[in-house]
C-alpha positions in Angstrom: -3.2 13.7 -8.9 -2.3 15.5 -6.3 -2.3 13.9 -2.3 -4.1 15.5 0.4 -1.3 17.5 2.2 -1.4 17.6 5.9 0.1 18.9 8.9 0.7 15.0 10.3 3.5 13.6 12.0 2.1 10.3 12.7 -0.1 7.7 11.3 -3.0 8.2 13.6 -2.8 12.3 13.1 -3.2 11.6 8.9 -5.9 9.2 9.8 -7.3 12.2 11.7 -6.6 14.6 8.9 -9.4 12.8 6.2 -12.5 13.0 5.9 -15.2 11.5 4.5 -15.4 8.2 2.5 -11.2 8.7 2.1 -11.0 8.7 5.7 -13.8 5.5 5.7 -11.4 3.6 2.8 -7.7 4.7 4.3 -9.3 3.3 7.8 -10.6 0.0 6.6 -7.1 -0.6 4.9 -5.1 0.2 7.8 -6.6 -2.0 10.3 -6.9 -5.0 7.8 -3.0 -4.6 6.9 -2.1 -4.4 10.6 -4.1 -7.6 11.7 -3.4 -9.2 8.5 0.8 -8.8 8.7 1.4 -7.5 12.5 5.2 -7.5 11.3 4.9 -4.8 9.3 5.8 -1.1 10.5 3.9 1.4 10.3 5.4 5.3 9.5 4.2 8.5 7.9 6.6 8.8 4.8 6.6 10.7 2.1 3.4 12.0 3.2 1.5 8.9 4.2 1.3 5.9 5.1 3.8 3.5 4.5 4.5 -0.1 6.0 7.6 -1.6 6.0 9.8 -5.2 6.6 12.7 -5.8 5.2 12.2 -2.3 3.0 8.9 -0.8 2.2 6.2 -3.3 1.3 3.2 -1.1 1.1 1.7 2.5 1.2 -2.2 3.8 1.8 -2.2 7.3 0.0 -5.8 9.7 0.3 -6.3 12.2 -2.8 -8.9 14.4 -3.2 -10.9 12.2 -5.6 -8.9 8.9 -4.9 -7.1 6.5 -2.5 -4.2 4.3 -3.8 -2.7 1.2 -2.5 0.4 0.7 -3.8 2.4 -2.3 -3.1 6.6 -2.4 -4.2 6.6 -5.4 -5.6 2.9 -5.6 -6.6 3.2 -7.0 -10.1 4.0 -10.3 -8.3 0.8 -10.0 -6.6 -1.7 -9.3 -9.4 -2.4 -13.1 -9.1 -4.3 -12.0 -6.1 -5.6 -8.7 -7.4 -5.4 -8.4 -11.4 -6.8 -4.7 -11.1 -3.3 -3.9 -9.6 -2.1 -1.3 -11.9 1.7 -1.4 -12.8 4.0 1.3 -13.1 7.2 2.9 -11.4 10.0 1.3 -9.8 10.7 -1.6 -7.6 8.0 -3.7 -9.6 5.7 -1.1 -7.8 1.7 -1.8 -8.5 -1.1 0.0 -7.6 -5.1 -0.1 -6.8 -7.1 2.9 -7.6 -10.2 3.2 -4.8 -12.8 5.5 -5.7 -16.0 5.4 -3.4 -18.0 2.6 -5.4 -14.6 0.5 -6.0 -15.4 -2.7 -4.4 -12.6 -4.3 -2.6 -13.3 -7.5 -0.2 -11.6 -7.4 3.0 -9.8 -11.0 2.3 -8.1 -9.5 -0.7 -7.0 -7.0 1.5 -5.5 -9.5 4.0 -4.0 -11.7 0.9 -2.2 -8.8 -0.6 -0.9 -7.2 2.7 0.3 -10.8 3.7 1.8 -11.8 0.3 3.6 -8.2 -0.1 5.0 -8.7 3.7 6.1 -12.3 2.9 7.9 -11.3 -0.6 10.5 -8.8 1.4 10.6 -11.4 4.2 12.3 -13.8 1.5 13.9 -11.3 -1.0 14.8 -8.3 1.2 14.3 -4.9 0.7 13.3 -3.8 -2.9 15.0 -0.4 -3.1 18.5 -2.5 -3.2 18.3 -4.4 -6.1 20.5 -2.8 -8.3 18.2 -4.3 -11.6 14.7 -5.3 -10.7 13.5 -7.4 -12.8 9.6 -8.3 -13.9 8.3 -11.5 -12.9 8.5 -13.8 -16.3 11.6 -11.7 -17.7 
């Protein structure tokens, strides 16, 4: 799937960029990962937005039909959230939104917490030189 491209250079210009129930979702997620783990910090990257400490921890992506939340080392946090999809590096999981995909705020808060509080103690993901899966 493809992401919506935008002209952005900050957070609040992509947040500006969506529309619709994206811009609704990618809204909702920001402000609950920002209250939920203030140390976090927030950048545009790789075309959206990405939250970082100690390393990324977290990104809030807007497609066309879609909104992923993707957390690095999310297969340690399916626990939390079982419909946490792995796949890709760095133990990387991810949540599919579509408009009717329920997702309670204190899951939200849980995940965004957890995820910040994993780099906190391990460091940044990207410099393991083997990552390993939780169990191997």
């Amino acid at each position: 799937m493809k992401m919506i491209l935008t002209s952005a250079t900050t957070p609040d210009e992509y947040v500006e960029c969506l529309s619709g129930w994206q811009c609704e979702f990618v809204q909702a997620l920001r402000s609950t990962v920002r209250a939920a783990a203030p140390d976090l910090q927030e950048r545009l990257k790789w075309g959206h937005l990405a939250y970082f400490c100690h390393g990324p921890v977290l990104i809030i992506r807007a497609e066309p039909t879609r909104v992923l939340f993707s957390f690095m080392r999310g297969q340690r946090l399916r626990h939390i959230e079982a419909r946490l999809k792995p796949g890709g590096k760095y133990e990387l999981a991810t949540l599919e939104l579509r408009p009717d995909t329920p997702l309670a705020q204190d899951i939200v808060v849980q995940l965004a917490a957890e995820a910040t509080r994993l780099n906190q103690e391990l460091g940044d993901p990207t410099l393991s030189a083997k990552v390993s899966t939780p169990g191997t």
